[in-house]
N, C-alpha and C positions, 0 to 999 in steps of 0.2 A: 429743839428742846434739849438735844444731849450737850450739844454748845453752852446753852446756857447753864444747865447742871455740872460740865466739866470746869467749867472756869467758877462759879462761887466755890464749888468744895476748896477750891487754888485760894480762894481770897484773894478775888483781883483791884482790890485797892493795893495791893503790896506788889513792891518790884521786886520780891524775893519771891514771888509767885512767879512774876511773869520769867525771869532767871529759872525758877524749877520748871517751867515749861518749855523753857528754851535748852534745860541742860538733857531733858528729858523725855520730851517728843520732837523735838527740830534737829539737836545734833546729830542722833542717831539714823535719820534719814539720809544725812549726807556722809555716813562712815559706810551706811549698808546701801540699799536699792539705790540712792540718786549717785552712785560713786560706781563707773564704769571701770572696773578692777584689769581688765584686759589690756585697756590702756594708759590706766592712772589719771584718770581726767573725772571731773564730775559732771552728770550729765545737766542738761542743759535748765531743765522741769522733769519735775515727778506730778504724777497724778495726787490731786487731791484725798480720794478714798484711799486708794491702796499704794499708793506712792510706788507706782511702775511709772518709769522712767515713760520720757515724753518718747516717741522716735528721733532720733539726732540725725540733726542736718550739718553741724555744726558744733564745734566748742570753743570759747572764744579765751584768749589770754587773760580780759576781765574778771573771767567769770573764775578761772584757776584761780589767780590773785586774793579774789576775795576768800574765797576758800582756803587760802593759804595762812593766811589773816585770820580767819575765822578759827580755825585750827591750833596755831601757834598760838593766839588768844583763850583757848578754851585749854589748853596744856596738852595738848594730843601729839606730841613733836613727832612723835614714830608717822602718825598722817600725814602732820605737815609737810615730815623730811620727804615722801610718797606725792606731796602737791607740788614740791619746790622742784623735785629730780624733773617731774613732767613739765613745769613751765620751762626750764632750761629748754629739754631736751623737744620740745615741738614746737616751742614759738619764735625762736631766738634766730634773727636773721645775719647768718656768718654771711653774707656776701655784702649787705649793704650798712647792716649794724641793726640796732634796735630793736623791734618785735613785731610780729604780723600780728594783726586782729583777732585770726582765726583757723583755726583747721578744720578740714572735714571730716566726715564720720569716721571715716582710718588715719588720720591724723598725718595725712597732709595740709601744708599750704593752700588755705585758701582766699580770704580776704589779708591781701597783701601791706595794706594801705597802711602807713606810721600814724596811730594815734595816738593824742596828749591825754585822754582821756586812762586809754591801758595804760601809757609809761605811767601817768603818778601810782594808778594802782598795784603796778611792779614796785615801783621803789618804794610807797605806804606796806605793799606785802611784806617786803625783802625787809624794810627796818623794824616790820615786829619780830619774824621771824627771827632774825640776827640777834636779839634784843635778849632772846627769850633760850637763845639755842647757841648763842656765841658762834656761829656757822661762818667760818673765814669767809666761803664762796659766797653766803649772802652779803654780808657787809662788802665784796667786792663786786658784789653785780647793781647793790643799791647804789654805789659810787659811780660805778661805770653807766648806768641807765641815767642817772643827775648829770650827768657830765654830757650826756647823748644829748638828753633836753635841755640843755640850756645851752650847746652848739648846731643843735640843727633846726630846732620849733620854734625860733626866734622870729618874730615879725618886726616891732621894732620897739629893740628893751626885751626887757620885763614880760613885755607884752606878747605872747607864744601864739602861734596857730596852732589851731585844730585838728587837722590833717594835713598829712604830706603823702605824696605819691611814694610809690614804693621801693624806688631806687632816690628819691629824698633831691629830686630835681626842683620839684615845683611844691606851691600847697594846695591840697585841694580844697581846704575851709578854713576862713580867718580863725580870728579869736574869738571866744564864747566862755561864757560865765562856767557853763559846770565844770569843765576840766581843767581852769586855771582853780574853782576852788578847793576839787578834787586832790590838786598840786600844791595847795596848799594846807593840804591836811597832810600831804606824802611829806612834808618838808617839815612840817611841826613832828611827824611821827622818825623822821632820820634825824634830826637834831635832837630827840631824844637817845636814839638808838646809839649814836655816834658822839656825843657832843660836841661835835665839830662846829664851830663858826659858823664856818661857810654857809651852813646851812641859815642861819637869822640873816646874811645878807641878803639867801637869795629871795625869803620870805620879804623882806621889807623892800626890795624892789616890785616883788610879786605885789604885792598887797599896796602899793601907790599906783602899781598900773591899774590895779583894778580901782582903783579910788577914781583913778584919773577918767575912766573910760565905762565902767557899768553904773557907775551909781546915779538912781534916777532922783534928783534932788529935792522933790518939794517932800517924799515920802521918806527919804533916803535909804529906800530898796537897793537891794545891789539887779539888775537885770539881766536877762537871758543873754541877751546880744548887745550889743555898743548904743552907747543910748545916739536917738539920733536915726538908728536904723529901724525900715519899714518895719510891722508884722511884730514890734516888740510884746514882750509879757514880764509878766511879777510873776513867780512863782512862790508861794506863803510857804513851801518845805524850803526851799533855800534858805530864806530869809531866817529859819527855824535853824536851819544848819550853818550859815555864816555866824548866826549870833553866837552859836556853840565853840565855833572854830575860835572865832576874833574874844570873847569874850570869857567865853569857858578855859581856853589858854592862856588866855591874861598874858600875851605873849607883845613884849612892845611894839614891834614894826604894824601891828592894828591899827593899834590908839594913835601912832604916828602920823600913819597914812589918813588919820581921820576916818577912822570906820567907823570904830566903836560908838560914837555918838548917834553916827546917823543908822545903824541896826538894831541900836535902842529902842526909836521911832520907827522903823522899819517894822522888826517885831508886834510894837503895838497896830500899826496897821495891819499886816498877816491877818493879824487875830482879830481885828473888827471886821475887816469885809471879809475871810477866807477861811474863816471856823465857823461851824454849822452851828447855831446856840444851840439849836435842840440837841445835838447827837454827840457833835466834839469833831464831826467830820471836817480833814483840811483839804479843800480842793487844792486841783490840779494847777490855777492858774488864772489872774486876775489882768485886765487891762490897767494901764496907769492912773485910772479916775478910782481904783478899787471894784470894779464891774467883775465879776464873774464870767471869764470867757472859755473857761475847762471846769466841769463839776465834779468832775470824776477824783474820786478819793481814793488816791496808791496808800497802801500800806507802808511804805518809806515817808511819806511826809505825816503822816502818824506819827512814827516814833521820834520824828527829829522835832515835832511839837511837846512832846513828852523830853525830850533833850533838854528843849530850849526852856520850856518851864521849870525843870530842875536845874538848872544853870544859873537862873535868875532869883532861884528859891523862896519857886512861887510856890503853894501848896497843889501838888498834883495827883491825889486820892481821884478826885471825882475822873477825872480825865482818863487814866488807867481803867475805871469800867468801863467809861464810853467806849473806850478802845480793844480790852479786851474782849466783849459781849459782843463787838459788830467785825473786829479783823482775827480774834483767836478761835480757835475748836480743838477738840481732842487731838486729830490727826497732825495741826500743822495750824494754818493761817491762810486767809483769802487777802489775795493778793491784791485786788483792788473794785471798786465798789462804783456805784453811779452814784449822782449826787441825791437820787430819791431809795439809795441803800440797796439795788437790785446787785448781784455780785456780777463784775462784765470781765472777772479775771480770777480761774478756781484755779488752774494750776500753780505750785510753786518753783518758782524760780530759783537758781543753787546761787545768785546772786544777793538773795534778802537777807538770809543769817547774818550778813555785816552790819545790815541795818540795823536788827535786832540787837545785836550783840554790843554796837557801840550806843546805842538807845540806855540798855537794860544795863548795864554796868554804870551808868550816871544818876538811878533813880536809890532812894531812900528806902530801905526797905520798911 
């Protein structure tokens, strides 16, 4: 009941609401209790009631990044400049190049492995912050980390693997959807930061490999994995969030590559087999026939519904209660839901504020 009484007094048909709750009950969690001050790292999840830090096994580069992001976005630079010192300073591998995964609870080295998923979010972190803070060393570590991935995560082209071992011998996972799209948000976010060129090159390679290789064509979905490969899925929050990327950026190397048409169609399927009519819920994740094969509704494919709707400027009033009344409350946000509304994930993760934040900066207030 207090969920439902904290969000109407908000007026959750308005994204100036869900922005005052974000500026208001979310930020402040990751400046105080979810922000391990000892070693400048954010922790991993805070508790839902009282927002005590989860116990850390772990902090991942990812997780810094987006918080860095989140930060320089929200005008906190004195934070940010506190997010960017510790990314440097713990994940940065002087021996082989690039970045580990993750360190452990004292902030050693511990998941070694080169991911394309971290790199773009270093380089999406590094061009807001530089953007926002004129920071020499950022726009020198965004250059240097673009330059890392597009000579070492090459598979062939355009086309990047997933993982690389941790002296960058071999890969340990091909190519996959989220981290090339991830990388292509990091690319849209440095060609603004930089206006450099280079960067619409390497988008408009990035963005025909993916044409050439995820889209699953009768729906024109872009896919998890290469189409063609076993165990594939549709995921309706991508589709939410490439239509954002390709569409919302109005950036040519999309329309080139032939995206933009087939995310059109894309979009409209999401939303017929993978939005709940009753509630506004987006599952996790469809087979190719539109079959519901994940129920489970993340509070990130939430908001990139809420993106994609205001991008297409579709009226989004009604969708903003469905969504705040079932993932917001007083304290914070439940992270993710069954597809019959039981919640199967109350802690918060210091990874969702980006979600939020690039969500709730796209909506009408």
């Amino acid at each position: 009941m207090q969920q439902k009484e904290t969000m109407q007094s908000t007026n959750p048909d308005s994204g100036a609401a869900l922005r005052a709750h974000y500026a208001n009950i979310v930020l402040p969690v990751w400046r105080g209790p979810g922000f391990n001050a000892a070693l400048g790292l954010p922790y991993e999840a805070v508790a839902p009631d009282n927002h005590a830090p989860l116990p850390p096994k772990r902090y991942r580069a990812m997780a810094c990044a987006r918080q860095l992001f989140v930060f320089a976005d929200s005008g906190d630079l004195a934070h940010a400049a506190v997010l960017f010192a510790s990314l440097r300073h713990y994940f940065r591998d002087t021996k082989n190049g690039g970045w580990f995964y993750s360190v452990d609870a004292n902030g050693a080295p511990l998941e070694r492995q080169k991911d394309l998923y971290t790199h773009a979010f270093i380089v999406f972190a590094c061009a807001h912050y530089a953007r926002v803070s004129r920071d020499a060393d950022a726009f020198a570590l965004l250059d240097e980390t673009a330059r890392f991935i597009e000579t070492r995560f090459s598979h062939d082209g355009a086309l990047l693997n997933a993982v690389l071992a941790e002296d960058l011998s071999a890969p340990l996972e091909g190519p996959l959807q989220n981290p090339l799209m991830h990388l292509a948000e990091a690319w849209l976010a440095a060609r603004d930061a930089t206006g450099d060129t280079a960067f619409d090159k390497r988008l408009g390679a990035l963005a025909q490999a993916v044409a050439d290789t995820f889209v699953h064509q009768p729906t024109g979905s872009i896919a998890e994995l290469p189409m063609g490969v076993a165990g594939n899925r549709l995921e309706p929050g991508h589709q939410f969030e490439w239509y954002f990327l390709a569409l919302g950026s109005g950036h040519a190397a999309f329309e080139s590559a032939g995206l933009n048409a087939g995310l059109a169609r894309a979009f409209d399927f999401a939303r017929e087999h993978g939005v709940d009519r009753e509630t506004g819920g987006v599952c996790a994740a469809l087979d190719e026939t539109g079959r519901v094969i994940d129920a489970t509704q993340r509070i990130w494919a939430q908001t990139e519904y809420l993106r994609a709707l205001a991008t297409r400027g579709d009226a989004h009033g009604e969708q903003i209660k469905h969504y705040a009344a079932r993932f917001l409350h007083a304290r914070g946000w439940i992270e993710a839901r069954s597809g019959a509304g039981d919640i199967v994930r109350a802690e918060m993760p210091s990874t969702t504020p980006y979600h939020l934040a690039t969500a709730y900066a796209s909506l009408k207030d």
